[in-house]
C-alpha positions in Angstrom: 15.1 -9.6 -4.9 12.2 -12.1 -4.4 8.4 -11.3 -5.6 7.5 -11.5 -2.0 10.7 -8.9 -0.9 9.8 -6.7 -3.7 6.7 -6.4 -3.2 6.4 -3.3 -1.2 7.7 -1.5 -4.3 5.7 -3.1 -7.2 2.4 -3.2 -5.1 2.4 0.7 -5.1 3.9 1.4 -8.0 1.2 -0.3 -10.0 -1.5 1.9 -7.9 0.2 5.2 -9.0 0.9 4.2 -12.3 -2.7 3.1 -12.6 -3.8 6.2 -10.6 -2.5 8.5 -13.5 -3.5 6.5 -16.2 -6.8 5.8 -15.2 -7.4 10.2 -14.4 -6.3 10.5 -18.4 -9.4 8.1 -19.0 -11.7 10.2 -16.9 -12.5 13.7 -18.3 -13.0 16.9 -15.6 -11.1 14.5 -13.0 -8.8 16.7 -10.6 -6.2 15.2 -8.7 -6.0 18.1 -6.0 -10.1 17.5 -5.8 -11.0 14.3 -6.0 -10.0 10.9 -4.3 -8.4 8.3 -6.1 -11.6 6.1 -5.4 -13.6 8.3 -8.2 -11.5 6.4 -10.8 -12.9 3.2 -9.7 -16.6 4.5 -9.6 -19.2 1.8 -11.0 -20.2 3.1 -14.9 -16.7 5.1 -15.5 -14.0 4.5 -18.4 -11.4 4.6 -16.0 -12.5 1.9 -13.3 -11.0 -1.1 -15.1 -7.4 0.6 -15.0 -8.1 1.7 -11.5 -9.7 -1.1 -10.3 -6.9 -3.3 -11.4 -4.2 -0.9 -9.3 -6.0 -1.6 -6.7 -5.8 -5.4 -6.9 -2.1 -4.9 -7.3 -1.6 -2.9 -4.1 -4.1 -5.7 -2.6 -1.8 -8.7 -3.4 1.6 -7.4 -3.0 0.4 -6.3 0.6 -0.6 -10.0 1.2 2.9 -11.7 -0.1 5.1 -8.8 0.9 7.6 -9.1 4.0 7.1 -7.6 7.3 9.7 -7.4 10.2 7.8 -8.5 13.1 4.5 -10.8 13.5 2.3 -7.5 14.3 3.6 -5.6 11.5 2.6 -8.8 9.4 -1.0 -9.0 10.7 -1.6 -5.4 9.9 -0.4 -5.1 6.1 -2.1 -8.4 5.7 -5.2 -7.0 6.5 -4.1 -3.7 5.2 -4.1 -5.7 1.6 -7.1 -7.5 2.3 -8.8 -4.2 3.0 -7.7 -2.4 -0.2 -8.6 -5.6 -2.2 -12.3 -5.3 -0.6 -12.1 -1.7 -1.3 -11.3 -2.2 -5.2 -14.3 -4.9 -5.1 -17.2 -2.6 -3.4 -16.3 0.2 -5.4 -17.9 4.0 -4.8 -21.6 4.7 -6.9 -20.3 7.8 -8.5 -16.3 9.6 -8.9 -17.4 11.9 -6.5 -17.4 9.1 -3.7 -20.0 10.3 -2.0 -19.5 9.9 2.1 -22.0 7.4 4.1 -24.1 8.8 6.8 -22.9 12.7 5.5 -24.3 11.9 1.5 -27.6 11.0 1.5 -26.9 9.7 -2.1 -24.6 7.0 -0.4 -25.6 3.4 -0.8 -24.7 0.2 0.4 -21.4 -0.2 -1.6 -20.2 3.2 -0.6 -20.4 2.1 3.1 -18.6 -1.2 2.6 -16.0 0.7 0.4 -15.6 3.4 3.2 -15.3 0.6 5.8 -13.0 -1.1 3.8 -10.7 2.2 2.7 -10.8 3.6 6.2 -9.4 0.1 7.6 -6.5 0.2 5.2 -5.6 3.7 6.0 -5.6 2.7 9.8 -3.4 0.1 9.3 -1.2 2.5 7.7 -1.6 4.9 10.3 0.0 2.1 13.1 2.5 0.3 10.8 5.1 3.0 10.9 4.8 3.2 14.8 4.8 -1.1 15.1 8.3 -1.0 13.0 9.5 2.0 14.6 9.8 -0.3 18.2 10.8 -3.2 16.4 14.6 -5.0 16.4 16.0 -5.0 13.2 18.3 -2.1 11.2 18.8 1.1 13.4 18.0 2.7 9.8 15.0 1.2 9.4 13.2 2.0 12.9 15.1 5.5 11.9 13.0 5.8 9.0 9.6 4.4 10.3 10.1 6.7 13.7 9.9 9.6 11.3 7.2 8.1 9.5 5.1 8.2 12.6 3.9 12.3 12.7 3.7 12.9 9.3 1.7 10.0 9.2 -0.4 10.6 11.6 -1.2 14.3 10.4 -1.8 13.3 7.1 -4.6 10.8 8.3 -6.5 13.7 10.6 -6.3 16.0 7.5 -7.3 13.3 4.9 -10.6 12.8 7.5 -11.3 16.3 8.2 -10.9 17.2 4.7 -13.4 14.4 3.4 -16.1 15.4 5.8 -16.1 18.8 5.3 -16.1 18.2 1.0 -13.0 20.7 0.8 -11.5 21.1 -3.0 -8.6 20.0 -1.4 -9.3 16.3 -0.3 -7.6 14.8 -3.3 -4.2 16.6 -1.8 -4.8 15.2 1.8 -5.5 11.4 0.6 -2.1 11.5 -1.5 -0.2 13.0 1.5 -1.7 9.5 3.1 -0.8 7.7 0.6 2.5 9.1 0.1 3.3 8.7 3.6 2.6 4.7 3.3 4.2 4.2 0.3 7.1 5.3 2.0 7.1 3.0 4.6 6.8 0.0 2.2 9.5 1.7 0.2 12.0 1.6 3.8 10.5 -1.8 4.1 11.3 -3.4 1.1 14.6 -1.8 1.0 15.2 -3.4 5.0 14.0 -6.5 4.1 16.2 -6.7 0.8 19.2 -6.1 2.8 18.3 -9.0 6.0 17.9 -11.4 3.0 21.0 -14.1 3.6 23.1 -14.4 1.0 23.8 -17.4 -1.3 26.4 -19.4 -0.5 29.1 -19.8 -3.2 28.8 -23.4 -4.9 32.2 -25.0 -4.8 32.8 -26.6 -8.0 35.0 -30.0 -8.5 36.4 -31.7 -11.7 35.1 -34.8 -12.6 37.6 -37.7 -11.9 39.1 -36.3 -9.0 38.4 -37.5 -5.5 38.0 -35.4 -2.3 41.7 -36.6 -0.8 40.2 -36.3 2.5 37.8 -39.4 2.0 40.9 -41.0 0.1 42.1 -41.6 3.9 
């Protein structure tokens, strides 16, 4: 498997693994609470480690395979989205919410923008694939991507504007959802990759008899 074919699995990876390791840099954090953005606030211990998950996610979004030209555009902006995100990073962990927060400030609203684009592109992706030709599997898989995905979206917003303790849970139901898509995805994608031919080997000092004629 290719850097560009694995990359729907590596990409995410690296943001959970940095997700979890950045929360053990960042006392009081709460997973069920808080969004994952808190562990990239500006001033915190844990915004290198997070910041740097979401460059990963970023980039493996931009070289990763998609099965149709639409599917492409969206994770590529998608990625580009999530990389903008990990750039304009939230003022404090408790990422507070433009036009609701008064404490909002301009790097809030361009990581809101940013974060909410990604998560749209996530929300279409599964029902793009789910249409397109390729493994029955695959559109299997993305057609039942396409609810939970779309619930978990609503929630995650509804959740967020109303501050509820359990926003952190809604976001990771988001993400979960996406990650599983990329997961179907790479594993479609590794198995439309055309395999190598076998190289036919020939000992030295022996002509091909057909060119002997």
């Amino acid at each position: 498997m290719t850097v560009a074919r694995s990359a729907a699995l590596w990409g995410p990876a690296a943001f959970a693994v940095a997700a979890a390791a950045a929360a053990r840099r960042h006392p009081g954090y709460d997973h069920r609470r808080d969004h994952v953005s808190g562990l990239a606030a500006r001033g915190t211990r844990s915004a290198p480690v997070m910041v740097a998950g979401f460059a990963a996610l970023g980039v493996a979004e931009l070289v990763m395979k998609a099965p149709t030209p639409a599917a492409r555009r969206l994770v590529r902006l998608a990625g580009a989205a999530t990389l903008v995100a990990g750039a304009c990073r939230a003022s404090t962990p408790a990422c507070p919410a433009p036009f609701l927060d008064p404490t909002a400030d301009g790097g809030d609203l361009a990581h809101g923008v940013a974060s909410l684009t990604a998560f749209t592109c996530w929300l279409a992706l599964p029902v793009v694939t789910a249409r397109a030709p390729g493994p029955p599997s695959y559109r299997a898989a993305s057609a039942a991507l396409v609810v939970p995905t779309a619930v978990a979206y609503v929630v995650a917003g509804v959740t967020t504007r109303a501050g509820s303790p359990r926003k952190g849970v809604a976001q990771r139901a988001l993400l979960g959802c996406a990650f599983t898509w990329h997961a179907a995805t790479a594993a479609a994608s590794s198995a439309a990759s055309p395999a190598k031919p076998p190289r036919v080997l020939r000992s030295r000092g022996r002509r091909d008899p057909i060119r002997r004629r």
